[in-house]
N, C-alpha and C positions, 0 to 999 in steps of 0.2 A: 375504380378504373374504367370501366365501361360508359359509366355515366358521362368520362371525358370524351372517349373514342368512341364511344358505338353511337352516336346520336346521325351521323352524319348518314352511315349504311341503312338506319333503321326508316328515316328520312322516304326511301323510295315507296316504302309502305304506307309510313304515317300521313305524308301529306297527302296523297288521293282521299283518305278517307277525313281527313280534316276539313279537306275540303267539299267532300259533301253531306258534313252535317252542318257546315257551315253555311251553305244553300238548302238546309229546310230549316234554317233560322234558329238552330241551339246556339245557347251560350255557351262557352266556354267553361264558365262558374258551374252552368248544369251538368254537362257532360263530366266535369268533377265529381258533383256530388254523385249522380247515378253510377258510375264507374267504384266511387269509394263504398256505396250501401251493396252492389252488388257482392263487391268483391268480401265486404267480409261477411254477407249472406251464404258464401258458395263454403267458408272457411269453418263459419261455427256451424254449420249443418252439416257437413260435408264429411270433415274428418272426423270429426268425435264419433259419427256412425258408422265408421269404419268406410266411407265411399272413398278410399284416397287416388285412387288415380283420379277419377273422375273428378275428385276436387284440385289436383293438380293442372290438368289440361284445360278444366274451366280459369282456375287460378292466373294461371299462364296467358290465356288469351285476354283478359282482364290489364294483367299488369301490364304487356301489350300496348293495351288503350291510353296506358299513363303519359304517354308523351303527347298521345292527340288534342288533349286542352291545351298545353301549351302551341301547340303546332297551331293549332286554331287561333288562338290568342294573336302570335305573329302571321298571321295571314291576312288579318282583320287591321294592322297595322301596330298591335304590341300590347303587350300583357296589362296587368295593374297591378297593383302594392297589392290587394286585397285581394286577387285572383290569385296572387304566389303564396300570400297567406291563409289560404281557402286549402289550393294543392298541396302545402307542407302538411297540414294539418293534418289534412285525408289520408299523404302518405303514412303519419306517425300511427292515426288508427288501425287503417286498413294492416301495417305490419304486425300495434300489437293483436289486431283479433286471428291473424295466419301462426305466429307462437303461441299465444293462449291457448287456439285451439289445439296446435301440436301436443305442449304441454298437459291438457287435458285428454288427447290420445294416449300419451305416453303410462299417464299413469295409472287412468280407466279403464282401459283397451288393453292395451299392450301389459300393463303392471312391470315398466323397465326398473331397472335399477334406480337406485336413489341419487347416484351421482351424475345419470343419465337426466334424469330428470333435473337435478343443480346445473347439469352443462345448459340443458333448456332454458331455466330463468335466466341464464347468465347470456344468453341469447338475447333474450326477451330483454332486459336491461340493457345490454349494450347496444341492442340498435334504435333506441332513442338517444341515449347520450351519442354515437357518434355521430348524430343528425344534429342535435344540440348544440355539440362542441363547434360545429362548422357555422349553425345559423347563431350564435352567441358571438362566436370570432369576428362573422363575417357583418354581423351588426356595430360589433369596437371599432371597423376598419382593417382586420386581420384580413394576409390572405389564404386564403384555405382553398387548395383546389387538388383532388383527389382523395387517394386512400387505397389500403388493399381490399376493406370489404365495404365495398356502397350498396345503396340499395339494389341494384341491379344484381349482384352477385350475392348479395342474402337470399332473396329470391328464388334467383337462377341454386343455388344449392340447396335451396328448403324446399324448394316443387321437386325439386329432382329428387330429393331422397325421399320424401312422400309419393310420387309418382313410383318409383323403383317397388319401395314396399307394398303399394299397391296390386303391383305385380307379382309377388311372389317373395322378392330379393330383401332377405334377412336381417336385419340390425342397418339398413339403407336408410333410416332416418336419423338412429342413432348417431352414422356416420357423420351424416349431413350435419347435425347438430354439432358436435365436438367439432368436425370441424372448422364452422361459424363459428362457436364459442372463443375459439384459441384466436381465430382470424379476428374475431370483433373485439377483443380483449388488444390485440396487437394497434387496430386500427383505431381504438381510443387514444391510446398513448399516442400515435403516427401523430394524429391531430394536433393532440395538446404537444408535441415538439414542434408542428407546424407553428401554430399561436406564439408559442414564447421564441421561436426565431425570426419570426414574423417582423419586418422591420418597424411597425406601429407599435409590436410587443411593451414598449417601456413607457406608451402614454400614458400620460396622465390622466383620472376618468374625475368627472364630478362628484360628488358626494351626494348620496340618494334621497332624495324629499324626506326634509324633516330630520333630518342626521346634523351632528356639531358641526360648525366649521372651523371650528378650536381643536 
């Protein structure tokens, strides 16, 4: 949802600073990749040692940054196939190294429950396939535009509830997790109802290299 609506508010911030790393001559492509190595530098060192707040407000100011390559990208006069393919990518790691590392708090740290820890993979799992399901769809010609849990709101509720515990505040990752889980679980399915009422939904697709045509 945010990924629809919040780009516009977040706008007042992002492009001052797009714009000047865009005059001391970074690429867009770089500012990706340094953004993607930092962010899961602050994630696997950060939490598993117990630093979680601090790996949340680092986390935070990080993910942040995710809109400024592209921001840069359309300043510069517009993106490219391989700069959008660069940023998906970054985004699929950078998210699984912030759940791994949770997952590896949960059970080394913390010692949660085991189902605590299944809500976790099931985290972990679903926030590729809903990223999947959109960039697969939107590859067929499907249209896929939203969801309840995008990456902005995986985020925004896994730094919060690492940040919370950091603090003090009890089973706040737990929360945060189950919560996601049930949400990522919901917004798999959202999707694929997207795809199959999708009015491209009943094309017909080629037959893959080297497959019958009989």
């Amino acid at each position: 949802m945010l990924s629809v609506h919040g780009r516009k508010p977040a706008s007042v911030v992002v492009e001052p600073v797009a714009k000047g790393l865009n005059r001391l001559g970074l690429s867009p492509n770089t500012v990706t990749v340094v953004g993607a190595a930092l962010t899961v530098a602050t994630a696997v060192v950060l939490i598993p040692t117990g630093h979680l707040f601090a790996a949340a407000v680092v986390s935070a100011l990080f993910a942040a940054f995710d809109m400024v390559d592209g921001t840069m990208a359309r300043l510069r006069g517009g993106g490219t196939t391989f700069g959008a393919t660069l940023d998906a990518t970054c985004d699929r790691i950078t998210d699984g190294a912030l759940f791994s590392a949770i997952v590896w708090w949960l059970v080394y740290v913390d010692h949660a429950h085991q189902v605590s820890v299944a809500a976790a993979l099931v985290v972990l799992v679903s926030s590729q396939v809903i990223s999947y399901v959109k960039a697969r769809g939107e590859a067929s010609g499907l249209r896929m535009v939203g969801g309840l849990i995008e990456r902005p709101e995986r985020l925004i509720l896994g730094l919060t509830g690492v940040g919370l515990e950091g603090l003090g505040v009890s089973w706040a990752i737990e929360v945060a997790i189950w919560a996601l889980a049930v949400g990522s679980v919901f917004t798999v399915c959202q999707r694929l109802h997207m795809a199959a009422t999708s009015p491209q939904a009943g094309a017909h697709i080629a037959a893959p290299a080297g497959a019958s045509q009989t």
